[in-house]
C-alpha positions in Angstrom: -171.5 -84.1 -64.5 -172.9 -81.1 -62.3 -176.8 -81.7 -61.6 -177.5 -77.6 -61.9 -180.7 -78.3 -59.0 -178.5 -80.1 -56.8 -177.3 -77.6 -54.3 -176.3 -78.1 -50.7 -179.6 -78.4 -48.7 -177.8 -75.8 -46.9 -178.4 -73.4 -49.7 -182.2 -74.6 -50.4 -182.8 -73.8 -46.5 -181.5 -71.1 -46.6 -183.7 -70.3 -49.7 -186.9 -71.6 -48.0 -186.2 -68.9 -45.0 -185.8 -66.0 -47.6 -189.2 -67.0 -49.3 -190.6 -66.9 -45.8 -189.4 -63.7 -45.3 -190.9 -62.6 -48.7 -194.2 -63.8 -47.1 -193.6 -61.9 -43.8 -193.1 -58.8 -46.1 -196.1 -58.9 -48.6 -198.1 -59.6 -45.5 -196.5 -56.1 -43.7 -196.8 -54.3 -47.2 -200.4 -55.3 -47.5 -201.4 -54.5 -43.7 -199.4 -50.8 -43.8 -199.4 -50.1 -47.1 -202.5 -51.0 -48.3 -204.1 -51.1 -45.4 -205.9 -54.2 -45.4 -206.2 -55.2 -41.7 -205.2 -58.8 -41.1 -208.0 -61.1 -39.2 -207.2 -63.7 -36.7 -206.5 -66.3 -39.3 -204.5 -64.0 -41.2 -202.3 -63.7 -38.2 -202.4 -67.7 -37.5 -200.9 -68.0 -40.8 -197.9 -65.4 -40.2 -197.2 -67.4 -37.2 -196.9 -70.5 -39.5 -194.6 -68.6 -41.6 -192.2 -67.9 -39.3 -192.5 -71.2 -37.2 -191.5 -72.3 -41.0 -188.8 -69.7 -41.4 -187.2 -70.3 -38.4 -187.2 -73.6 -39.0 -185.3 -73.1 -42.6 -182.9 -70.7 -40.8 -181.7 -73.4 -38.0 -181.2 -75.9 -40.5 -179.2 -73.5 -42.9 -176.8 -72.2 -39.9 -176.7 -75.4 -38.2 -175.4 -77.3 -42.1 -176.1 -80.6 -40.1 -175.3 -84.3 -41.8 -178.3 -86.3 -43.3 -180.2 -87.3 -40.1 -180.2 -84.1 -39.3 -181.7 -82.3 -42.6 -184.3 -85.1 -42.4 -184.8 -83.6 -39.2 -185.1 -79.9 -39.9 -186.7 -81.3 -43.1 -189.9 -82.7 -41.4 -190.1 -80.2 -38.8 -190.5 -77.5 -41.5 -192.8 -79.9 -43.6 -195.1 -79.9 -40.2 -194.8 -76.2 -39.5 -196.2 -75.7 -43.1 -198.3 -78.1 -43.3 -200.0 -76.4 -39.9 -200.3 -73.4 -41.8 -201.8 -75.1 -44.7 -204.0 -76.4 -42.4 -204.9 -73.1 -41.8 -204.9 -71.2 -44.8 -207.5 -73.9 -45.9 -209.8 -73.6 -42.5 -209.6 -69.5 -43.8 -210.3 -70.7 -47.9 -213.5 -72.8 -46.7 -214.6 -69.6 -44.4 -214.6 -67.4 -47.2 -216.3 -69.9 -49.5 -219.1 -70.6 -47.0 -222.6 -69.0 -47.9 -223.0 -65.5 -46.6 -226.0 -67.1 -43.8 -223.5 -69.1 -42.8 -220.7 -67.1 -42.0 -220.2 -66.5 -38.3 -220.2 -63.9 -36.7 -217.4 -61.4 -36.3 -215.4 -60.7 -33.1 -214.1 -58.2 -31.2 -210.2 -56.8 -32.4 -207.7 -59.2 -31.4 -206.2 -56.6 -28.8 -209.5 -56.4 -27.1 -209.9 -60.2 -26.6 -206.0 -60.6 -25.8 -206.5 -58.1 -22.9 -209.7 -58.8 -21.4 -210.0 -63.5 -23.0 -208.4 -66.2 -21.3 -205.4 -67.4 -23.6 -207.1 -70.5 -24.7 -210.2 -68.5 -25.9 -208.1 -66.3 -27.9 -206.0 -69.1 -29.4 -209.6 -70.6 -30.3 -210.5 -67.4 -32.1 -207.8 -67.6 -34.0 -207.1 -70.9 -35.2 -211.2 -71.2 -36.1 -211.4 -67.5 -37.5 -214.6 -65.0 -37.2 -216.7 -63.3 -39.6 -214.2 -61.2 -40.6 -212.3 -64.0 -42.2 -214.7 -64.6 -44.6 -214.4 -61.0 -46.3 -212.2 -61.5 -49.7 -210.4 -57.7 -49.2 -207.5 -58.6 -52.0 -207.3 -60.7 -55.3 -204.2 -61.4 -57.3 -205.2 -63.5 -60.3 -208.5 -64.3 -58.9 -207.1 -65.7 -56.0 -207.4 -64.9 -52.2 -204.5 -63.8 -50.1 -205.4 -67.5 -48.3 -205.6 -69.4 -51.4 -201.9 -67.8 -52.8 -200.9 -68.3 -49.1 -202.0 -72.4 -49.3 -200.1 -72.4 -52.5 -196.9 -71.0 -51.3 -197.3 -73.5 -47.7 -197.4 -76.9 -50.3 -194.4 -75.1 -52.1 -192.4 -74.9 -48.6 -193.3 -78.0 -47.7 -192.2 -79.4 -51.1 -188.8 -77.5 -50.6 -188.9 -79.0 -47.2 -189.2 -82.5 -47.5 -187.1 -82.3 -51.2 -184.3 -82.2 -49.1 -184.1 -86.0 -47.5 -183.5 -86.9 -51.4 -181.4 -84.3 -52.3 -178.0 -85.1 -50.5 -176.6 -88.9 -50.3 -177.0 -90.3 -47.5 -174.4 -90.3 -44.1 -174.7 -92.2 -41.4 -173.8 -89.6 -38.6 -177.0 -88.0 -36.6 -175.4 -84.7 -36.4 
């Protein structure tokens, strides 16, 4: 009997990089079309997206055997779950009482051209004032807070895919 959510884990890969790239494009539609300028987490979390994407698009070109989608399936579970990591730093910025915020930086092009790299990398992965500024809701929720949502999804998808094809023994 056909199982109708039992597809090639080539198929749900390839699924997971197309949601990334739905992510990558509300993000773009957001910043250029509604003109909501990203902060440095912001931009941490795009990164995660397409370390996560890439990740889902490797897997679904290379079609490896089972070692091999446990493989591409944790490495996309940890790219995500980095960007969870993340979105969640970003959730408990914006939460934080407006004394505590801290405060905001210079634009990311400014510190990228006159920062070390690992000050700049600092910025972003522990965010600035601007972070905590709640620009767009859907719902009542946060860009970060949908964003967490849709990392625990990927990482769902991801690691869904050890138990979703029987097991081989060849690596590759």
């Amino acid at each position: 009997m056909l199982n109708p959510l039992r597809f090639n884990p080539r198929t749900y890969f390839f699924i997971g990089f197309l949601i990334c790239c739905s992510l990558l494009l509300i993000g773009a539609y957001l910043q250029f079309e509604k003109k909501l300028e990203p902060c440095p987490l912001c931009i941490s979390q795009r990164i995660a997206i397409f370390a996560t994407g890439l990740c889902f698009l490797c897997a679904a070109i290379h079609n490896p055997k089972q070692t091999g989608i446990n493989v591409y399936a944790v490495v996309g579970a940890v790219t995500a779950l980095c960007g969870a990591g993340v979105s969640m730093r970003h959730i408990w910025l914006q939460h934080l009482p407006p004394d505590q915020v801290p405060e905001c930086s210079p634009g990311l092009e400014f510190v990228f051209q006159n920062f070390p790299l690992s000050n700049t990398l600092k910025l972003m992965l522990n965010g600035t004032g601007e972070c905590a500024k709640v620009d767009w809701t859907l719902l009542g929720f946060s860009i970060p807070e949908l964003t967490l949502l849709a990392f625990l999804s990927l990482v769902a998808l991801s690691l869904a895919q050890i138990w979703n094809h029987p097991k081989q023994s060849s690596f590759y």
